[in-house]
C-alpha beads as a LAMMPS data file, in Angstrom:
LAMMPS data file: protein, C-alpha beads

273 atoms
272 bonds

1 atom types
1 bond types

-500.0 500.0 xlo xhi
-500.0 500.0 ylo yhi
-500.0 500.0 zlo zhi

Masses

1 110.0

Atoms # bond

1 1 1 -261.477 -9.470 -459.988
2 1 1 -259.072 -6.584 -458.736
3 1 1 -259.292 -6.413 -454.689
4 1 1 -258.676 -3.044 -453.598
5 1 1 -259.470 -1.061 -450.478
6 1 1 -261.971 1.369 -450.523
7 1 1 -261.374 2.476 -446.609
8 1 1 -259.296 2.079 -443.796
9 1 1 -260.921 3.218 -440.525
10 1 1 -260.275 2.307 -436.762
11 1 1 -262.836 2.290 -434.446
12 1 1 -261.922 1.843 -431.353
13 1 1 -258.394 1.762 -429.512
14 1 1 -257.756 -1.626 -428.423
15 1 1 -254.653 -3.940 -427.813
16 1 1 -252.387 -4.337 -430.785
17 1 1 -252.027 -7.748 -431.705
18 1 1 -247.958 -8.487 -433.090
19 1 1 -248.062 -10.635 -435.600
20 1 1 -245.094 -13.369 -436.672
21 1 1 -244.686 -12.581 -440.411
22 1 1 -242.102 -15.119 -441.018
23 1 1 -243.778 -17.749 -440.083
24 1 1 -246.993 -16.810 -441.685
25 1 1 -244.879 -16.541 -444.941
26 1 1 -243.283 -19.603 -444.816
27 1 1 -246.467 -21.088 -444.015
28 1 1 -247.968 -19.640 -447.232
29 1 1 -245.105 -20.702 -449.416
30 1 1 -244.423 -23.910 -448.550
31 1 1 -248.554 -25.288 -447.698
32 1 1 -251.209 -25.214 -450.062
33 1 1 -254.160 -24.106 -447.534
34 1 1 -254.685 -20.961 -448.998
35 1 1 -255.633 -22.547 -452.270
36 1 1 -257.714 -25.562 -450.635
37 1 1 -259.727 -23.251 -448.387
38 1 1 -260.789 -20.963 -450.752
39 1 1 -262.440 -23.445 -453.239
40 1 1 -264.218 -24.931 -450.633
41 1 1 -265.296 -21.641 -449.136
42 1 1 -266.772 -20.956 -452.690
43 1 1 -268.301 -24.298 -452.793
44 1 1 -270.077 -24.141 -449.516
45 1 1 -271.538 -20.718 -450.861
46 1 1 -272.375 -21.575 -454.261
47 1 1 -274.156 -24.714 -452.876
48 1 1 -276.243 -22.448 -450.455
49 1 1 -277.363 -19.217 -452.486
50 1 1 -277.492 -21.302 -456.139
51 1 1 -278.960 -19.077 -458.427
52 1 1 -279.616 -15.998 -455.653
53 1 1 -277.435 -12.839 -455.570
54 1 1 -275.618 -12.578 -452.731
55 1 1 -274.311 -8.586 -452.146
56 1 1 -272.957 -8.352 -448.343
57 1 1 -269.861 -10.371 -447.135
58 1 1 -268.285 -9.542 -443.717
59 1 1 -264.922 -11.142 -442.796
60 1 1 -264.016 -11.154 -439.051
61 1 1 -259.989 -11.642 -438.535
62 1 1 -259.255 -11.183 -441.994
63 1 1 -255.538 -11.310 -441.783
64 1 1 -254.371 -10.031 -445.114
65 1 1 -257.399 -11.131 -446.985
66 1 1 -255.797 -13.449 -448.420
67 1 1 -258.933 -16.027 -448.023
68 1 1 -261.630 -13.285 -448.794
69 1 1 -259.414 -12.328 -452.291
70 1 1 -259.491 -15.547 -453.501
71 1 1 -263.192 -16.291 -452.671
72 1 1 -264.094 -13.297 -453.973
73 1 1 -262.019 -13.743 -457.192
74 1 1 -264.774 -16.921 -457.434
75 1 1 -267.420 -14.708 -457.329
76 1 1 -265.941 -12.012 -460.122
77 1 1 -269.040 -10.626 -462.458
78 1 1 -271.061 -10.382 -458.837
79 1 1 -270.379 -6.172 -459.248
80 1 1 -272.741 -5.484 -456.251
81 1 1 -270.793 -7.231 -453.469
82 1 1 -270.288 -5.393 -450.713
83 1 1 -267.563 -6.674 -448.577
84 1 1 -266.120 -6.032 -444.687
85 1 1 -262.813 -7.237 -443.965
86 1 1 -262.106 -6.305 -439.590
87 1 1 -259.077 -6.882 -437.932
88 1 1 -257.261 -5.877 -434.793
89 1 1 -253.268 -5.986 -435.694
90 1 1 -251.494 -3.583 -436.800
91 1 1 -249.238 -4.888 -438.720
92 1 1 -251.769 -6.923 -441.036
93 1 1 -253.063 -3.623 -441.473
94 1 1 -249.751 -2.078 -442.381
95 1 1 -249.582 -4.778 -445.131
96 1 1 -252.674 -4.296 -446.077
97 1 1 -252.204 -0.399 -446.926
98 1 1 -249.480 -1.494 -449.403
99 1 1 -250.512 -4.387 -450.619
100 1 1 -253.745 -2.696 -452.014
101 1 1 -252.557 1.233 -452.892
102 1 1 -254.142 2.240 -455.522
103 1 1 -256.377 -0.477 -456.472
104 1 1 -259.728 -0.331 -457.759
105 1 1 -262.423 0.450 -454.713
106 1 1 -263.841 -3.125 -453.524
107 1 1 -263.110 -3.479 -449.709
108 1 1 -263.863 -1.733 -446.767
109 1 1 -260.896 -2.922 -444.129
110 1 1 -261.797 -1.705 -440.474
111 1 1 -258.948 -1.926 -438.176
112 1 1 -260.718 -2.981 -434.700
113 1 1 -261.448 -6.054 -432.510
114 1 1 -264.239 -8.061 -433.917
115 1 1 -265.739 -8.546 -430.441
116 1 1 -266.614 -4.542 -430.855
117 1 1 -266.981 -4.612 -434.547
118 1 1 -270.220 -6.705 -434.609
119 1 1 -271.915 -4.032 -432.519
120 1 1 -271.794 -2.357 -435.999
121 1 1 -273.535 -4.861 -438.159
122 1 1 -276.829 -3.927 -438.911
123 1 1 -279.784 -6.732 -437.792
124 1 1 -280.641 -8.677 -441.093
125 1 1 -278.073 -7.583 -443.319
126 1 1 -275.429 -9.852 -444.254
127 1 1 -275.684 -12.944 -446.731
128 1 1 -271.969 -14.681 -445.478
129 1 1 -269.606 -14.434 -442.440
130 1 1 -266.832 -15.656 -442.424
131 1 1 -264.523 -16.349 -439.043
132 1 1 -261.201 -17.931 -440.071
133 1 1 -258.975 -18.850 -437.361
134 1 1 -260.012 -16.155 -435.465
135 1 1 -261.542 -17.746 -432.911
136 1 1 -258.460 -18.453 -430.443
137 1 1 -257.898 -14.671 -429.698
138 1 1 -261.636 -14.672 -428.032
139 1 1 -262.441 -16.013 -424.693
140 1 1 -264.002 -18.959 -424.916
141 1 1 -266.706 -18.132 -422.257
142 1 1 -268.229 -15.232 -425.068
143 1 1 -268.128 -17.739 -427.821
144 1 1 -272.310 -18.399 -427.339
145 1 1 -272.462 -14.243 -427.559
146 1 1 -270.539 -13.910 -430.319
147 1 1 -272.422 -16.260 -432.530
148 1 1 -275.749 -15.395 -431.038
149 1 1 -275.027 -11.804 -432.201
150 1 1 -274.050 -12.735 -435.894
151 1 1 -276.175 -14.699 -435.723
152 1 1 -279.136 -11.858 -435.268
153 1 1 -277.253 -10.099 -438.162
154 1 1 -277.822 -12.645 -441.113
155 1 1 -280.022 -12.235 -443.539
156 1 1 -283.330 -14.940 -443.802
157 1 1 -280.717 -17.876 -445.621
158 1 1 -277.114 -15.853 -444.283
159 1 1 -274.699 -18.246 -443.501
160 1 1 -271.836 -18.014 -440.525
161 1 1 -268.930 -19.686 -442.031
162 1 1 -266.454 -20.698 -438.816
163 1 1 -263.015 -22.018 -439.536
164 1 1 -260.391 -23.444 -437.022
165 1 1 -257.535 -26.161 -437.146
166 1 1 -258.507 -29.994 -435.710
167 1 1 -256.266 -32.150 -433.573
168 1 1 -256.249 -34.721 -436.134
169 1 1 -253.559 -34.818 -438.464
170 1 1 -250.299 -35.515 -437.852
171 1 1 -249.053 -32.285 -436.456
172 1 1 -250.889 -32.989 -433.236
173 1 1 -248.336 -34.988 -431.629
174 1 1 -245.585 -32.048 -431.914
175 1 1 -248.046 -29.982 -430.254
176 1 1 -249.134 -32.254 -427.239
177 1 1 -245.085 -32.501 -426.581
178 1 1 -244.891 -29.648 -425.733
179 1 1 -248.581 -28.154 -424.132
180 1 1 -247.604 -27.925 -420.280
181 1 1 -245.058 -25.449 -421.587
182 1 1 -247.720 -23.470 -423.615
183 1 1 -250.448 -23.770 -420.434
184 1 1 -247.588 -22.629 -418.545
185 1 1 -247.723 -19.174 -420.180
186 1 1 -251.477 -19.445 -420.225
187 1 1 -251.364 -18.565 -424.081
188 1 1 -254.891 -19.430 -426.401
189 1 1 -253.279 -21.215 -429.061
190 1 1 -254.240 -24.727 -427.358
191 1 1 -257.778 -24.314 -428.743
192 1 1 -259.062 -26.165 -431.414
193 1 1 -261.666 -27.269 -433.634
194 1 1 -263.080 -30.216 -431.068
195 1 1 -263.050 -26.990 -428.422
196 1 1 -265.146 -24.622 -430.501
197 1 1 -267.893 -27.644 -431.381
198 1 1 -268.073 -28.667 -427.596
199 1 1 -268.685 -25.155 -426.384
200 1 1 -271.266 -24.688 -429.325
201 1 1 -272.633 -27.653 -429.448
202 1 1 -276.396 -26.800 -428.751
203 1 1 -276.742 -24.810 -431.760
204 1 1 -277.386 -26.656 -434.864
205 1 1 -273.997 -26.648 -437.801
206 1 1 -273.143 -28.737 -440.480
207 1 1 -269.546 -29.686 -440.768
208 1 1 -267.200 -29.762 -443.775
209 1 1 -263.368 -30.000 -443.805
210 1 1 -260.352 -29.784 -445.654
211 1 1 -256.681 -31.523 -445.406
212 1 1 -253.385 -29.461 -446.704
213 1 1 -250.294 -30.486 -446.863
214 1 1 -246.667 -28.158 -445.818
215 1 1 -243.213 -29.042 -447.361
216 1 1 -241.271 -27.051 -445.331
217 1 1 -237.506 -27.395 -446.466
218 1 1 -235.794 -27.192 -443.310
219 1 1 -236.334 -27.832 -439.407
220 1 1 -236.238 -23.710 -438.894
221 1 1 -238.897 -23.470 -441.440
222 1 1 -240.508 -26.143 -439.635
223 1 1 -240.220 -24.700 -435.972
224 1 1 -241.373 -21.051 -437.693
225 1 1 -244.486 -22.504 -439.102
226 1 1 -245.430 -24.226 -436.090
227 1 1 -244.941 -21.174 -434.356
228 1 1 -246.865 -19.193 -436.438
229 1 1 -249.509 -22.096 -436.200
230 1 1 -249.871 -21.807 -432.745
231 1 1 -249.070 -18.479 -432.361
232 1 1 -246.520 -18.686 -429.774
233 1 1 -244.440 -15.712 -429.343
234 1 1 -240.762 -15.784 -429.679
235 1 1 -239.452 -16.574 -425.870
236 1 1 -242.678 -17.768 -424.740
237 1 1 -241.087 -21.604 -424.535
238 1 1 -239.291 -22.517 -421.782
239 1 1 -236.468 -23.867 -423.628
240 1 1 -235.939 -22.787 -427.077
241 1 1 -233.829 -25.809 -427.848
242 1 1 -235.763 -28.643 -426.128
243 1 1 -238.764 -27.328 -428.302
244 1 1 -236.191 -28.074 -431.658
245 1 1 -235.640 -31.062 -430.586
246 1 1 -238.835 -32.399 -429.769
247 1 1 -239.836 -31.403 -433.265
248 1 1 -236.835 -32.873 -434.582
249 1 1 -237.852 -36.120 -433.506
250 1 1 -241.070 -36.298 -433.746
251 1 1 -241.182 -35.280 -437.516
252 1 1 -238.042 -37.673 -438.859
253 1 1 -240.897 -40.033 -440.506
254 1 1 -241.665 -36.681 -442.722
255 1 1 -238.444 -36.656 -444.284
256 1 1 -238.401 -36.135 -447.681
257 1 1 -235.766 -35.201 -450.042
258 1 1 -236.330 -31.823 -450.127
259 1 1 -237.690 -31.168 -446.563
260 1 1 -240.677 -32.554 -444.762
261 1 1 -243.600 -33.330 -445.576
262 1 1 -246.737 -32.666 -443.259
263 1 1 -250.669 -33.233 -443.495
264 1 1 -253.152 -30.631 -441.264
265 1 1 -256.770 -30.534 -440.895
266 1 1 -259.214 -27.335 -441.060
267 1 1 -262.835 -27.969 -439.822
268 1 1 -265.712 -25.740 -441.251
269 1 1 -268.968 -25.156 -438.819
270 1 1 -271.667 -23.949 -440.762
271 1 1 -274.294 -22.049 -438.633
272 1 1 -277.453 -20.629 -440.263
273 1 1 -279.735 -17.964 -439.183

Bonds

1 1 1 2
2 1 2 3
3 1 3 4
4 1 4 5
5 1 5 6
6 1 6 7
7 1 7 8
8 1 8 9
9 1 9 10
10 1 10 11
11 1 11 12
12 1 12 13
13 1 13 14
14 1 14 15
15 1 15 16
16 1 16 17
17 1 17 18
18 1 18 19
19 1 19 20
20 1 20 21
21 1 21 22
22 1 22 23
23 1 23 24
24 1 24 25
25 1 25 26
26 1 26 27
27 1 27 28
28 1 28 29
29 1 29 30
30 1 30 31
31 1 31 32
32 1 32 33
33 1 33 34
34 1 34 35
35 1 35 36
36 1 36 37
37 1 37 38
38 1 38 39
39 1 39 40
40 1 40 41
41 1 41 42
42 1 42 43
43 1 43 44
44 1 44 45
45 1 45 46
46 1 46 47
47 1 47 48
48 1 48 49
49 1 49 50
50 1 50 51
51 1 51 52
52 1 52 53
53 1 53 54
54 1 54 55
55 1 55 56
56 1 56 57
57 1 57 58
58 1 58 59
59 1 59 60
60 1 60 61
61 1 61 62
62 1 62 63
63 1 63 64
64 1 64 65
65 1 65 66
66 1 66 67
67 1 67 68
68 1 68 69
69 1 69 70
70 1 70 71
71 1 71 72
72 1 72 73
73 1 73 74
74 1 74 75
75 1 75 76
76 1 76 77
77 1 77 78
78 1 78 79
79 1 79 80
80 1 80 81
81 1 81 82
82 1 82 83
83 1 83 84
84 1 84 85
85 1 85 86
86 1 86 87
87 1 87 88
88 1 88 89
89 1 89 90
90 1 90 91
91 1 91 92
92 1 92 93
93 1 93 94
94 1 94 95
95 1 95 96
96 1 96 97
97 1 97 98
98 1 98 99
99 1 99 100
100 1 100 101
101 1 101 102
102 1 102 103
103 1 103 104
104 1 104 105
105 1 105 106
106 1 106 107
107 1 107 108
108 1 108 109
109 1 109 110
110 1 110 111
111 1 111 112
112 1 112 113
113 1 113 114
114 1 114 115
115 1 115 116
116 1 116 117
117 1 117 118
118 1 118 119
119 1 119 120
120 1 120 121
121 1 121 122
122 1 122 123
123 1 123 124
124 1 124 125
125 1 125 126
126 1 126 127
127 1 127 128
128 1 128 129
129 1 129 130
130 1 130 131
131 1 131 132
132 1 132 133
133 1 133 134
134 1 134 135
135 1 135 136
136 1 136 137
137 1 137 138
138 1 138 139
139 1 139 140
140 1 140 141
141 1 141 142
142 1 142 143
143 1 143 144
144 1 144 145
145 1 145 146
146 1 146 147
147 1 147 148
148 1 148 149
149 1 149 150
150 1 150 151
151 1 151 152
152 1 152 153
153 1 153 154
154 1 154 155
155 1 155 156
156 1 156 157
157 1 157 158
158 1 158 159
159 1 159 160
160 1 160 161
161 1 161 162
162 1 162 163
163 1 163 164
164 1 164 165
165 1 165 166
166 1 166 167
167 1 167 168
168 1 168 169
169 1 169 170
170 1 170 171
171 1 171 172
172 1 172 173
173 1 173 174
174 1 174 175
175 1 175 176
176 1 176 177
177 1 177 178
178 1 178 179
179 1 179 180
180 1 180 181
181 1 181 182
182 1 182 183
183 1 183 184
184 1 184 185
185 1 185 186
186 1 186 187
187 1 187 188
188 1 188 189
189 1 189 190
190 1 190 191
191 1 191 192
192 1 192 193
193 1 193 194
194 1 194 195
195 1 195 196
196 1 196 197
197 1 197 198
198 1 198 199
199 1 199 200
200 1 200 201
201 1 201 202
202 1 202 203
203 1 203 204
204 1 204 205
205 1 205 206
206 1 206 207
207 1 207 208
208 1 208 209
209 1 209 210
210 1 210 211
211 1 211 212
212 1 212 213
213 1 213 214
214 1 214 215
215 1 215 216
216 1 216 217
217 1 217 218
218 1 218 219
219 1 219 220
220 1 220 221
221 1 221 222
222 1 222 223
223 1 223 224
224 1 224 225
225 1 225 226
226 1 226 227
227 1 227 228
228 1 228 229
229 1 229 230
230 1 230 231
231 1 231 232
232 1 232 233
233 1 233 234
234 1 234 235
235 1 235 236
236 1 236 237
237 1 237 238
238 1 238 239
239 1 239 240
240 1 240 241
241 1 241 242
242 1 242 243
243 1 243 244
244 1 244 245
245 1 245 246
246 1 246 247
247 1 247 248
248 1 248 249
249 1 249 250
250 1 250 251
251 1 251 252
252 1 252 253
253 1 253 254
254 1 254 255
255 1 255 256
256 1 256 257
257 1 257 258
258 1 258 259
259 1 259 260
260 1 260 261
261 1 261 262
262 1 262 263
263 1 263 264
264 1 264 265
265 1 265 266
266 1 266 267
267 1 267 268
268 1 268 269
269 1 269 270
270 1 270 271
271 1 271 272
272 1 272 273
């Protein structure tokens, strides 16, 4: 199937997001989650609609569709599909406009804030939504009116599809090291999967997961993926070396010839209609 972009619209004027490219890059070159998660995305879908067409995806906090390509590619022969792809930075959208020029018309990509975007979703319209890691840029206390509203927007056997990094795996310890310095700054990116199921946890889900693996070569493309990971901003740590060597240390049992080696775990909330 050939992704392409059939629009590019903003909505509504809201705060640019920056995004840390070199992390996110390194992430994707040196991990396999971006080949994991789709598959399982797929499965999860095929294993709901069998048999029935599915035409209307929406995909809030796309990034650079790099999930929704690959789950689409799945679903090639499926002509009809109509899909949504909204987010809020800039320069995913930048990407975006070059990535896709001149492909065939598949994608509608709205550049806005997905808190405003669902607003725009009709009532009883959409078979799948998907929400991958996008939950840390929303406050936590509009979580329940967030999914109540997709909620109201699914179609009779719609799925929501919620994605968002666990505290198990291995990389957890790196992180707790150095929290106080990231609650410091008051940043989101201490929220994770056991967050979003505590604060939802009176509306029925069924859970899924998957593990990945990163083989980053060296301890910069270490500290840049865990960066990008948590989203920290560059000279948001207190001390830039202190964090080094807390990762340093705490990852010398991942040693490997060629790098490290490091496991991570994605949990999947399911949430019908």
């Amino acid at each position: 199937m050939t992704i392409m972009i059939n629009e590019i619209r903003q909505i509504n004027e809201s705060e640019n997001r920056v995004f840390d490219f070199s992390g996110y890059d390194i992430f994707k070159k040196r991990g396999n989650r971006y080949e994991i998660l789709p598959n399982k995305v797929y499965e999860i879908i095929k294993n709901r609609f069998k048999s029935q067409e599915i035409d209307n995806i929406v995909d809030l906090g796309s990034g650079e569709l790099t999930l929704i390509e690959k789950t689409l590619g799945f679903l090639d022969g499926k002509k009809n599909i109509t899909c949504t792809s909204v987010d809020n930075c800039k320069d995913v959208h930048d990407r975006i406009k070059e990535k896709y020029r001149n492909k065939v018309d598949f994608v509608n990509f709205v550049f806005d804030d997905l808190m405003n975007f669902k607003e725009e979703i009709p009532k009883n319209s959409v078979d799948v939504i998907l929400i991958s890691h996008a939950i840390y840029h929303i406050d936590p206390k509009k979580w329940e009116e967030l999914l109540l509203s997709l909620k109201s927007k699914l179609k009779e056997n719609g799925i929501i599809i919620l994605i968002s990094r666990s505290i198990m795996g291995e990389w957890w310890n790196v992180f707790k090291s150095i929290e106080p310095e990231i609650e410091f700054y008051k940043l989101k990116s201490h929220i994770f999967s056991e967050n979003v199921i505590e604060k939802l946890s009176k509306y029925n889900f069924t859970k899924d997961h998957i593990t990945f693996s990163l083989h980053p070569k060296s301890l910069d493309e270490l500290i840049k993926i865990f960066k990008f990971l948590y989203r920290i901003p560059e000279n948001y740590i207190l001390n830039e070396s202190l964090l080094r060597s807390k990762i340093k240390s705490l990852s010398e049992n991942h040693l490997y010839k060629d790098g490290y080696k490091i496991e991570l775990y994605d949990e999947i909330l399911i949430f019908e209609k």
